[in-house]
MIKOLVO-37105 format. One record per residue: residue in one letter; x, y, z of N, C-alpha, C, O in turn. Coordinates in steps of 0.02 Angstrom, whole numbers, padded with zeros to 5 digits, always signed. Example, Ala and Ser with C-alpha at 12.3 -4.5 7.8 and 13.67 -1.06 7.14 Angstrom:
! residues 2
A+00660-00284+00390+00615-00225+00390+00660-00165+00390+00712-00166+00423/S+00642-00112+00354+00684-00053+00357+00645+00002+00394+00670+00057+00402/
***
This chain:
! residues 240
X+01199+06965+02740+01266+06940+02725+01312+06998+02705+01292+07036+02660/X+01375+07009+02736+01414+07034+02711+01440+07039+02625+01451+06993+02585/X+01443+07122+02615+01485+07094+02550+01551+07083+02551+01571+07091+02609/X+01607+07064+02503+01660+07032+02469+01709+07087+02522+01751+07071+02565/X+01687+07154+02501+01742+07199+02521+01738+07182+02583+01785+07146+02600/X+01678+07199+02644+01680+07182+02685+01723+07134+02723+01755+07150+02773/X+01723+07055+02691+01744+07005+02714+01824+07026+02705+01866+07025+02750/X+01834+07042+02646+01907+07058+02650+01972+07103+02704+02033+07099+02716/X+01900+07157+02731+01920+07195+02781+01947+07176+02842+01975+07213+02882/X+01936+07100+02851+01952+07059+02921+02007+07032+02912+02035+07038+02858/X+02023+07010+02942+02069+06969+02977+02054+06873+02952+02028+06848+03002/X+02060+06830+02909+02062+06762+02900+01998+06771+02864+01954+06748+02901/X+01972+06795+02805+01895+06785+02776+01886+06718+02780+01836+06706+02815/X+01909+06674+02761+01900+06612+02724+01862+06570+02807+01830+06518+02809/X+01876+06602+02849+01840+06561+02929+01761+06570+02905+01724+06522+02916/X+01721+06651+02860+01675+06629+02852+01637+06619+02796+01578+06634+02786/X+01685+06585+02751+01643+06570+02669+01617+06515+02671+01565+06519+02638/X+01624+06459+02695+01617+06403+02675+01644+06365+02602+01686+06393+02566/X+01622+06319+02591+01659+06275+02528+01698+06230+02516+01718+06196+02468/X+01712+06239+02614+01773+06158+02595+01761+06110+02590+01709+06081+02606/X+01823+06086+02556+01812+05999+02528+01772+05983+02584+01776+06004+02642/X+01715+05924+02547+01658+05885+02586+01617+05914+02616+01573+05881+02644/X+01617+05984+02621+01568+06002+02636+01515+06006+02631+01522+05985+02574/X+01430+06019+02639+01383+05985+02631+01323+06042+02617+01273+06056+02651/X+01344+06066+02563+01250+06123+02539+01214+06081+02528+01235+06039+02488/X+01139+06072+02558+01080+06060+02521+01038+06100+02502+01051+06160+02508/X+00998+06086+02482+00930+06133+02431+00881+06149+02497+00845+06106+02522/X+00885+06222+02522+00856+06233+02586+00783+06238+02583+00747+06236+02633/X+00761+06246+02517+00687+06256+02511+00661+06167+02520+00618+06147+02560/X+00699+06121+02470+00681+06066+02473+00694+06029+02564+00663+05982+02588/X+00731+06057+02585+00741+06006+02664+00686+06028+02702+00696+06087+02715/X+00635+06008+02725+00600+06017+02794+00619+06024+02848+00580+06055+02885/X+00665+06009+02870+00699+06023+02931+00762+06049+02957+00806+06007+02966/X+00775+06116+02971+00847+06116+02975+00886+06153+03034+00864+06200+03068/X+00931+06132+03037+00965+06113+03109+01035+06153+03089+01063+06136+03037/X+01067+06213+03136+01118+06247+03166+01143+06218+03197+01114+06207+03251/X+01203+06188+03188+01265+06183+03238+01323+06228+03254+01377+06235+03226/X+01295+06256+03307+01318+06336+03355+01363+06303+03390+01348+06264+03435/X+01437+06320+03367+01494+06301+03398+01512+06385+03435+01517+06432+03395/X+01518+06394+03488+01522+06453+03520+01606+06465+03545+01627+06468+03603/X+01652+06470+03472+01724+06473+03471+01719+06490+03378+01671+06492+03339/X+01810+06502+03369+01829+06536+03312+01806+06442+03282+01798+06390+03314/X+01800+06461+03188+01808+06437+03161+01862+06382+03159+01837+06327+03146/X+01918+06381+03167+01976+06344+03167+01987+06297+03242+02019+06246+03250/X+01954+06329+03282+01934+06277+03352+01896+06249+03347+01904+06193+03370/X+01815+06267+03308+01766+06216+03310+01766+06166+03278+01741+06113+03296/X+01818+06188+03185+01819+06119+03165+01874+06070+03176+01883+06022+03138/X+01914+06084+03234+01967+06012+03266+01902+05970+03305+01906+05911+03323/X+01848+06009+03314+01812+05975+03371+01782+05928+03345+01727+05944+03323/X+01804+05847+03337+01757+05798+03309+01715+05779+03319+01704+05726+03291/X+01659+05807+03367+01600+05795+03389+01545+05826+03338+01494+05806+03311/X+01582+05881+03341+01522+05934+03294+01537+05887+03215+01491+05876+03176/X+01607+05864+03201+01595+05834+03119+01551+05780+03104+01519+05772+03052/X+01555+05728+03178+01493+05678+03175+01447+05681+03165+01419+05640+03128/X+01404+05753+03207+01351+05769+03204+01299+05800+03121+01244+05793+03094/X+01383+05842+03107+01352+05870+03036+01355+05802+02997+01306+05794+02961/X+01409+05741+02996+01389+05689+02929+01303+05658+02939+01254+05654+02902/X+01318+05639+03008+01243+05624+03014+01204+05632+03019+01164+05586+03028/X+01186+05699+03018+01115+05743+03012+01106+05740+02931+01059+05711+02904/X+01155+05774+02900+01158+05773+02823+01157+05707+02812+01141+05705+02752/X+01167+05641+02833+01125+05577+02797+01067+05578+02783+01048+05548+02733/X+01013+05622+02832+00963+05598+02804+00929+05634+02764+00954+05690+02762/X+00888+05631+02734+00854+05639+02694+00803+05723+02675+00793+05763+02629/X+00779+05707+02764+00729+05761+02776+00788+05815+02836+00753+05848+02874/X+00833+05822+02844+00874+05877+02874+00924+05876+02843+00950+05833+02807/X+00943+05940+02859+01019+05998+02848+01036+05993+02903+00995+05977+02946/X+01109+06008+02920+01147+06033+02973+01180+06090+02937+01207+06086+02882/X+01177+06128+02964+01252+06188+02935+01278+06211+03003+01241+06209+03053/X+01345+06233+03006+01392+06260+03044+01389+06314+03034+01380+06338+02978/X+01399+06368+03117+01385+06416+03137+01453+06416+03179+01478+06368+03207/X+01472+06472+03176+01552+06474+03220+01550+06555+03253+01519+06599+03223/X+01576+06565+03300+01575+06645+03350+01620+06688+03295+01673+06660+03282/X+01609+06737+03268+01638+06780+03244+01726+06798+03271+01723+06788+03332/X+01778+06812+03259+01841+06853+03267+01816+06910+03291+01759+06921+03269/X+01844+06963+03340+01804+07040+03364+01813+07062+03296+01765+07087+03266/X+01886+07053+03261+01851+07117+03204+01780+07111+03154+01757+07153+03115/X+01752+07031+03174+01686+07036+03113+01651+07061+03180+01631+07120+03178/X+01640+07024+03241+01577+07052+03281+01560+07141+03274+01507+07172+03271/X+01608+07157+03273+01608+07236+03271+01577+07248+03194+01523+07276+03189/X+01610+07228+03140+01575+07237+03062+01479+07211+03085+01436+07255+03088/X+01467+07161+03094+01412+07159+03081+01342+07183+03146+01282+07185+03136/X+01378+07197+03211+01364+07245+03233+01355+07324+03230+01312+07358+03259/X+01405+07343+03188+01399+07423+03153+01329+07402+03097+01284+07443+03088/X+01327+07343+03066+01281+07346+03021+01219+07317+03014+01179+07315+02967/X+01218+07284+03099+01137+07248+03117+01151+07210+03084+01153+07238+03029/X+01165+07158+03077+01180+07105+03043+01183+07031+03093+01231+07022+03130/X+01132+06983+03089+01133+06913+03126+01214+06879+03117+01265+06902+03091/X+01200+06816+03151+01242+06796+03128+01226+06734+03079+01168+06714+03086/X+01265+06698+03029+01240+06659+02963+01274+06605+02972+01312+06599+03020/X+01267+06563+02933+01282+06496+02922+01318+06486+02860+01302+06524+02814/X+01369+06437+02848+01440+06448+02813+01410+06413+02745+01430+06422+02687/X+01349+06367+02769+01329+06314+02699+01289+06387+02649+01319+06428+02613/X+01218+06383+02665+01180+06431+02639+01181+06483+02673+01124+06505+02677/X+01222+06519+02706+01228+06588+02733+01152+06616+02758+01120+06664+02737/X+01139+06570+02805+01050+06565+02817+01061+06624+02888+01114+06634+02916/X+00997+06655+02904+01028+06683+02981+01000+06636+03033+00948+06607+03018/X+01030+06626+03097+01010+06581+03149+00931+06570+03162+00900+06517+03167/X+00908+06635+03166+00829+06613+03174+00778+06604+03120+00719+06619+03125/X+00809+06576+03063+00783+06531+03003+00785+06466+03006+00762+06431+02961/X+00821+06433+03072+00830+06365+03088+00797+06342+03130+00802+06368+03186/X+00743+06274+03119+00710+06237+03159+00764+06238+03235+00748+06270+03286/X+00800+06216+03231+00850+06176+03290+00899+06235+03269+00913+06260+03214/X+00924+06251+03350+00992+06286+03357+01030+06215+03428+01013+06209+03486/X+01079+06178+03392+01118+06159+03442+01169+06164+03462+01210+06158+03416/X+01201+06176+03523+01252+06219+03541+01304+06172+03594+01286+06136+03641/X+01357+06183+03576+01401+06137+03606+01432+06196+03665+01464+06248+03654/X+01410+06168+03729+01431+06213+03788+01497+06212+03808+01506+06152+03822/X+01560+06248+03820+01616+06237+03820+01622+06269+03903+01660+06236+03939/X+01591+06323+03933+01581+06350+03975+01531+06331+04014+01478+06312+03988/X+01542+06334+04096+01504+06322+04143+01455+06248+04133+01395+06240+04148/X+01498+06202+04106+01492+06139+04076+01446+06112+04153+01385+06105+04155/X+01484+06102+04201+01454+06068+04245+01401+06095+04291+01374+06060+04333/X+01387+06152+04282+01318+06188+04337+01256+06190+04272+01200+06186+04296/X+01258+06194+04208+01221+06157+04171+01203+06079+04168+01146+06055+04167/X+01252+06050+04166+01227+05971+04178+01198+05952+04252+01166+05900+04262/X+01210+05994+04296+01180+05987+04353+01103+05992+04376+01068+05980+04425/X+01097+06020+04308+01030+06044+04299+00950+05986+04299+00892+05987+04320/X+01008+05929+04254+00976+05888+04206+00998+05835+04222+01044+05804+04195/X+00951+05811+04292+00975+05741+04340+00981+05669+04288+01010+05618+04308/X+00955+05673+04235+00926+05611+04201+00955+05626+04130+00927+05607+04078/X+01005+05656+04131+01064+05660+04066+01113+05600+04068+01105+05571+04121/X+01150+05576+04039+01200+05531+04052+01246+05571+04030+01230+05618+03993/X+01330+05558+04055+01367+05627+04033+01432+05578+04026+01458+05542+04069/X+01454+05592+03945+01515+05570+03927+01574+05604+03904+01592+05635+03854/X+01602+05581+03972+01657+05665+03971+01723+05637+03924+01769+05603+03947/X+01718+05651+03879+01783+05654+03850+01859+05689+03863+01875+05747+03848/X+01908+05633+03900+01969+05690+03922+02031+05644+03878+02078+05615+03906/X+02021+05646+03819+02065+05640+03768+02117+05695+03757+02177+05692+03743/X+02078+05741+03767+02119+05823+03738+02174+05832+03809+02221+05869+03823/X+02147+05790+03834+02208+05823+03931+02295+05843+03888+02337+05884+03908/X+02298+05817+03855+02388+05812+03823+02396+05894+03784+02448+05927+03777/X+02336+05911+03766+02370+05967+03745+02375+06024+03768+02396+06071+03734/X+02349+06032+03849+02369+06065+03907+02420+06080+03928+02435+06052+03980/X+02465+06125+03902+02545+06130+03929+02573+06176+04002+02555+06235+04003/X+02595+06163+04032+02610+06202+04093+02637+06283+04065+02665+06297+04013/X+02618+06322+04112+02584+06316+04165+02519+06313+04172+02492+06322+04227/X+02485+06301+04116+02415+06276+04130+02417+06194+04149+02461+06152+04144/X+02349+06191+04174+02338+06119+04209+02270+06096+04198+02222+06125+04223/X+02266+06045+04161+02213+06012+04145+02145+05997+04217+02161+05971+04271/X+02083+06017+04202+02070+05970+04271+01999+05913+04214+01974+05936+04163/X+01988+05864+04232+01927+05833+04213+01858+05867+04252+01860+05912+04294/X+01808+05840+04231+01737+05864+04244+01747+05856+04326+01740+05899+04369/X+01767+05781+04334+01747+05753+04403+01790+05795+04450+01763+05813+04503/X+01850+05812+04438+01883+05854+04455+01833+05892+04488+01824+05880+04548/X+01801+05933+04462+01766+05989+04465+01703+05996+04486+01683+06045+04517/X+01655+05926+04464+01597+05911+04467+01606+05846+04506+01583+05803+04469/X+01630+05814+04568+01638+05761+04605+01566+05732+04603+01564+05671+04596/X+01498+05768+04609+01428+05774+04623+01424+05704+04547+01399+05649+04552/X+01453+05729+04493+01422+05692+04439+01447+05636+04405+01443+05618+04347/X+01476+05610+04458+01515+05529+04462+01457+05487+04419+01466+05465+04363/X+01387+05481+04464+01354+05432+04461+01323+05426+04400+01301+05370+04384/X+01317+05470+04365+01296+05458+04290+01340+05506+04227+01315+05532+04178/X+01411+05507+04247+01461+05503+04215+01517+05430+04174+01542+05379+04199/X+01518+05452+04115+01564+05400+04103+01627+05432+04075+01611+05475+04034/X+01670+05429+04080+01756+05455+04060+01782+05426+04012+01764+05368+04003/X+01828+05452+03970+01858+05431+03919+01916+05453+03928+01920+05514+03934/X+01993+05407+03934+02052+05429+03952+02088+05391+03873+02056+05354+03836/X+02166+05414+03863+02191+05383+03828+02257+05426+03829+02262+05480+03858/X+02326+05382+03780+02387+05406+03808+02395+05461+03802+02434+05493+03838/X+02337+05505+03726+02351+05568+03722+02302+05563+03638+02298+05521+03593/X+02278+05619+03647+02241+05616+03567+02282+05615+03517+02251+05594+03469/X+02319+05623+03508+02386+05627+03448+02377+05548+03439+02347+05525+03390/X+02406+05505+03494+02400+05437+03516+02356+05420+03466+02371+05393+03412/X+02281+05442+03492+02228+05423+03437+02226+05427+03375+02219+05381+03334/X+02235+05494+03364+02230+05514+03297+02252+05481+03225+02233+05471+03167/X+02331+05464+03296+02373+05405+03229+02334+05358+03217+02362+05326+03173/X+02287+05335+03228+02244+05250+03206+02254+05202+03260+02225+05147+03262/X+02304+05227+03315+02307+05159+03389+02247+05192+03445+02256+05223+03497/X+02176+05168+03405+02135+05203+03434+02089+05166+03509+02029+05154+03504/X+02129+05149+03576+02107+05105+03628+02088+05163+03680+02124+05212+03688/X+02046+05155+03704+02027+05194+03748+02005+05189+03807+01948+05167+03805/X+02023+05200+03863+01998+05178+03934+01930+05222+03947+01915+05277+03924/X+01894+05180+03992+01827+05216+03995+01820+05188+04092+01826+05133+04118/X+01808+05241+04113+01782+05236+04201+01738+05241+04207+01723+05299+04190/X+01678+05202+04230+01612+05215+04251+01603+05221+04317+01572+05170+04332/X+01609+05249+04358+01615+05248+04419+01526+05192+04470+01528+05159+04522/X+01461+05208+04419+01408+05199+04469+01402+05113+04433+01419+05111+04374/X+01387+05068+04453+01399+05016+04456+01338+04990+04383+01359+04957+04336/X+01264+05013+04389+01217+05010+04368+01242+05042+04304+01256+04996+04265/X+01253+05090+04281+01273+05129+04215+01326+05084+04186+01322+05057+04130/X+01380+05077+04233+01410+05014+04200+01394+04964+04178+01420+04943+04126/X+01348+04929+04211+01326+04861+04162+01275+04882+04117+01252+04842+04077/X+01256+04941+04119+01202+04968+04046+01236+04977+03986+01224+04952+03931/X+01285+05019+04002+01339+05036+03937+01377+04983+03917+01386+04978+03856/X+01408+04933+03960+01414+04842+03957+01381+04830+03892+01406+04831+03836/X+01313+04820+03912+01254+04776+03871+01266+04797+03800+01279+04763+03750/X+01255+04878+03810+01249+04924+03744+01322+04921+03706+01317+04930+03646/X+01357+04916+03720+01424+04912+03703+01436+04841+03644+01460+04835+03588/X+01394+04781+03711+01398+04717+03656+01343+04736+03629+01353+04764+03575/X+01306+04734+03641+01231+04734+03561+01251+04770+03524+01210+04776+03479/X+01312+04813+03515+01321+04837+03463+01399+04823+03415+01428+04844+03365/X+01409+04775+03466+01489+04762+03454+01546+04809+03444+01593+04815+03406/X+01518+04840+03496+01580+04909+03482+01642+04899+03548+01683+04942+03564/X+01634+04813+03588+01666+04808+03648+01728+04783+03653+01760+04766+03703/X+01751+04781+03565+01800+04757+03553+01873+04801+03527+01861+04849+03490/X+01944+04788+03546+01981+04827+03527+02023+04769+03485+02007+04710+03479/X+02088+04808+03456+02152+04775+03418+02210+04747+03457+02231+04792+03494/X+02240+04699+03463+02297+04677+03488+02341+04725+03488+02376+04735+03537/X+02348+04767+03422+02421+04802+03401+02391+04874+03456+02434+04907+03484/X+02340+04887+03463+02313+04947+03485+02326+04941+03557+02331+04996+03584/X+02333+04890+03596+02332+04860+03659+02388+04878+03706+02396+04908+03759/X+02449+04822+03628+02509+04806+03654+02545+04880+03634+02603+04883+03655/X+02523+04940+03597+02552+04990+03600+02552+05049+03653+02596+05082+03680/X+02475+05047+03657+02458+05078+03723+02498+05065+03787+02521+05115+03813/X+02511+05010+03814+02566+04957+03875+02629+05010+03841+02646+05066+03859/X+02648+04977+03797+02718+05021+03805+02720+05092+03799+02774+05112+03821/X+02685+05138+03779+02671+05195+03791+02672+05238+03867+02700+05290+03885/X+02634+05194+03897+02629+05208+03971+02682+05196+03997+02706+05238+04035/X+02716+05133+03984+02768+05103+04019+02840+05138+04013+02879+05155+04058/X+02845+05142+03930+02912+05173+03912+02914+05230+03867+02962+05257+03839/X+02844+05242+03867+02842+05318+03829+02857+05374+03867+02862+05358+03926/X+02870+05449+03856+02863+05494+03880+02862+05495+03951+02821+05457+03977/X+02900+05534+03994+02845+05555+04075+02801+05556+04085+02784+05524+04135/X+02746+05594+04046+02685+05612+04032+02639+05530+04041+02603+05498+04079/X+02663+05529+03996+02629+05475+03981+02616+05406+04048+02566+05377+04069/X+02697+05401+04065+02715+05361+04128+02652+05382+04211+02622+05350+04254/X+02661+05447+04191+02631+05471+04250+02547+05470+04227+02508+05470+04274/X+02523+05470+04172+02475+05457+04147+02435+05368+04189+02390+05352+04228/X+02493+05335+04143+02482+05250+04179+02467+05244+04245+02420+05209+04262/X+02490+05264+04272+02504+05256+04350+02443+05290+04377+02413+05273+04428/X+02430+05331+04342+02356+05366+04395+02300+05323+04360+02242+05326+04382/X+02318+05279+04301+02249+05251+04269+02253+05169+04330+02204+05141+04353/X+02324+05149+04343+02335+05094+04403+02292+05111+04459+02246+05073+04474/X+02304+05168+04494+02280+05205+04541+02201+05209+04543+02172+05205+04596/X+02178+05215+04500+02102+05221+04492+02072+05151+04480+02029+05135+04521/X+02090+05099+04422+02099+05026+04427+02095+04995+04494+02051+04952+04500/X+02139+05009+04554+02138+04976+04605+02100+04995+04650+02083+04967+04702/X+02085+05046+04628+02035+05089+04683+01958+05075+04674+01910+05098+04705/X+01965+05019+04605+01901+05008+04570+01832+05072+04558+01770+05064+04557/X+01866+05121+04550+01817+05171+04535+01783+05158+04480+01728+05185+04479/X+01801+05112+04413+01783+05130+04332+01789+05065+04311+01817+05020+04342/X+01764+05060+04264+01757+04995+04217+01817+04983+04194+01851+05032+04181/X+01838+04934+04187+01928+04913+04165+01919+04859+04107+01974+04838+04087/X+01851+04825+04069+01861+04812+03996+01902+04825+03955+01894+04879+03927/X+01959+04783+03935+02025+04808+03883+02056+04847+03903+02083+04884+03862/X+02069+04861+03981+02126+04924+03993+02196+04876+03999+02202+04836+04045/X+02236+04884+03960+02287+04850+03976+02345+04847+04039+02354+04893+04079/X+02372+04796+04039+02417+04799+04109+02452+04843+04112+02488+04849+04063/X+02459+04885+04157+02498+04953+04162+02549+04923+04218+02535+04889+04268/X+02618+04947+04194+02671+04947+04241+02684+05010+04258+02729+05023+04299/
***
């Protein structure tokens, strides 16, 4: 571990102290099992990523595991702890990576020639984030890219994560292979998660309808796909 001066020498220390509110030390001698979550981006990108926060509440429920967060260094630390042989650590107990049962790593790169790998994965592509793509960049989805991984893909669209974030949380989901659809169906009711809000519904409709361009042009390609019956349409509301 770096010392004090060290950390100070960089650029944003506080990306690698740990301590924030809710954050989660346990007693590493007492846990039997413990588990790295290797977000392979800066600190301040990995934790918008709400996948990795799910993962750490619910690992840290139980009993017998830890999760701690692991984030890619800024160049000016890679270079500090490269001049000084130095692993890289973990923000809870500043543990080094190969002190951890489990290293899991959220792939951000070459996403789809990895899943290609692994015929008998199910793959839930989340394209919530498409809105914060600004020109001249251009969003593409998996399928976009990966046409091959329709059949055991499922999609997640919505007016825009902001959309979400506020609490009007409805979400369109495309299943394109017919069989996966009525699996995730089933699983969906046995768990009662197949239900949405009226207010969440009727906001979404006008969003598409009379919100933004973006958004308009959003609707219209979710019509487009709807009629084309590519995806499951459970609670997608009427799009004009």
């Amino acid at each position: 571990m770096l010392s004090n001066a060290d950390l100070y020498s960089v650029e944003k220390p506080s990306r690698y102290l740990g301590g924030e509110f809710n954050s989660v030390v346990k007693n590493w001698e007492e846990t039997p099992y413990k588990v790295a979550l290797l977000y392979p981006d800066l600190y301040e990108v990995g934790m918008s990523y709400h996948g990795l926060q799910l993962f750490y509440f619910l690992i840290n429920q139980q009993k017998d595991l830890l999760a701690e967060r692991v984030f890619t260094p800024a160049a000016d630390l890679r270079e500090l702890i490269k001049e000084k042989d130095l692993p890289l650590w973990s923000l809870e107990n500043k543990k080094p990576l190969y002190s951890f049962d489990v290293i899991a790593v959220h792939f951000l790169t070459e996403l789809a020639a990895v899943l290609s790998k692994y015929e008998d994965v199910v793959i839930f592509d989340d394209e919530l984030w498409a809105d914060f793509v600004f020109p001249p960049s251009v969003h593409y989805s998996l399928l976009n890219v990966a046409p091959e991984l329709a059949k055991r893909t499922i999609t997640a669209t919505s007016v825009s994560k902001t959309f979400n974030l506020a609490g009007l949380e409805n979400t369109n989901l495309f299943i394109p292979d017919e069989q996966l659809r009525k699996t995730f169906e089933e699983a969906m009711f046995a768990l009662a998660l197949n239900k949405t809000n009226l207010f969440a519904i009727v906001a979404t409709k006008a969003a598409y309808s009379c919100g933004e361009p973006q958004s308009q042009e959003s609707g219209a390609g979710l019509s487009a796909l709807h009629q084309a019956e590519l995806g499951w349409d459970h609670g997608l509301p009427a799009l004009s």
